[in-house]
C-alpha positions in Angstrom: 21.1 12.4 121.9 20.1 12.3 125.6 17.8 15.0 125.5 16.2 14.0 122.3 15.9 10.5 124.2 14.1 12.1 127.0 12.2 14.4 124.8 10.8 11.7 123.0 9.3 10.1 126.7 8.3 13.1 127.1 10.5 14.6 129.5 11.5 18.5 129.2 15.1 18.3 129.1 17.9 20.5 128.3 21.7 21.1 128.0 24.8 23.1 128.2 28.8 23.0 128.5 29.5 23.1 132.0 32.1 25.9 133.2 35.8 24.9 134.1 35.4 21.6 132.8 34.7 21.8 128.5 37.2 20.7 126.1 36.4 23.2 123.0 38.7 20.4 120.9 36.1 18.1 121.3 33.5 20.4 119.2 29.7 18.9 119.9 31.1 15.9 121.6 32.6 17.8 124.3 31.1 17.6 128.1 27.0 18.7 128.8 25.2 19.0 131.9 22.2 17.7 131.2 18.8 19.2 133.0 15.3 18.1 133.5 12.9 19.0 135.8 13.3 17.5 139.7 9.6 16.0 139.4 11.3 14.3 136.5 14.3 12.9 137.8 13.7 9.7 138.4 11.9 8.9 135.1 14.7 10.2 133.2 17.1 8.2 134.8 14.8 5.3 134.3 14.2 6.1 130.7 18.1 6.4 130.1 18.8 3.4 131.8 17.4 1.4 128.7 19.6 1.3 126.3 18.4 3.2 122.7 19.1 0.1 120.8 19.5 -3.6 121.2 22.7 -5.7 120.4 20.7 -7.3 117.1 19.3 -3.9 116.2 23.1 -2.2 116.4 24.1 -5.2 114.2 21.5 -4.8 112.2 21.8 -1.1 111.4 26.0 -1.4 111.1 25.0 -4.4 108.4 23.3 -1.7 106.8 25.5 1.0 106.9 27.9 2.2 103.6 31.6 1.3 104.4 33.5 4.6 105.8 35.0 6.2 102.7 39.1 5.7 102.2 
């Protein structure tokens, strides 16, 4: 989600599990190091300083969502 989030401002960015400190149990959601270029930096941390969505838009989209299944 990060790097599609910087991707999508248009900021190369990539990924990948950092040595000594994964948790393989946690499958995709386990721990990334997330890299973009240093001319970049600062613009990425602005751009993930926004948050993707706004409280109305998460109520919005969980409004709209089907219940979880039983």
């Amino acid at each position: 989600m990060i790097c599609g989030r910087l991707e999508n401002a248009g900021i190369r960015a990539s990924y990948k599990r950092p040595a000594g400190r994964d948790v393989p149990q946690m499958g995709v959601g386990g721990i990334r190091d997330v890299y973009v270029d240093q001319a970049d930096v600062e613009r990425a941390l602005e751009t993930l300083a926004v948050p993707a969505f706004t409280d109305e838009e998460l109520a919005q989209l969980a409004e709209q969502s089907p219940p979880p299944p039983d």
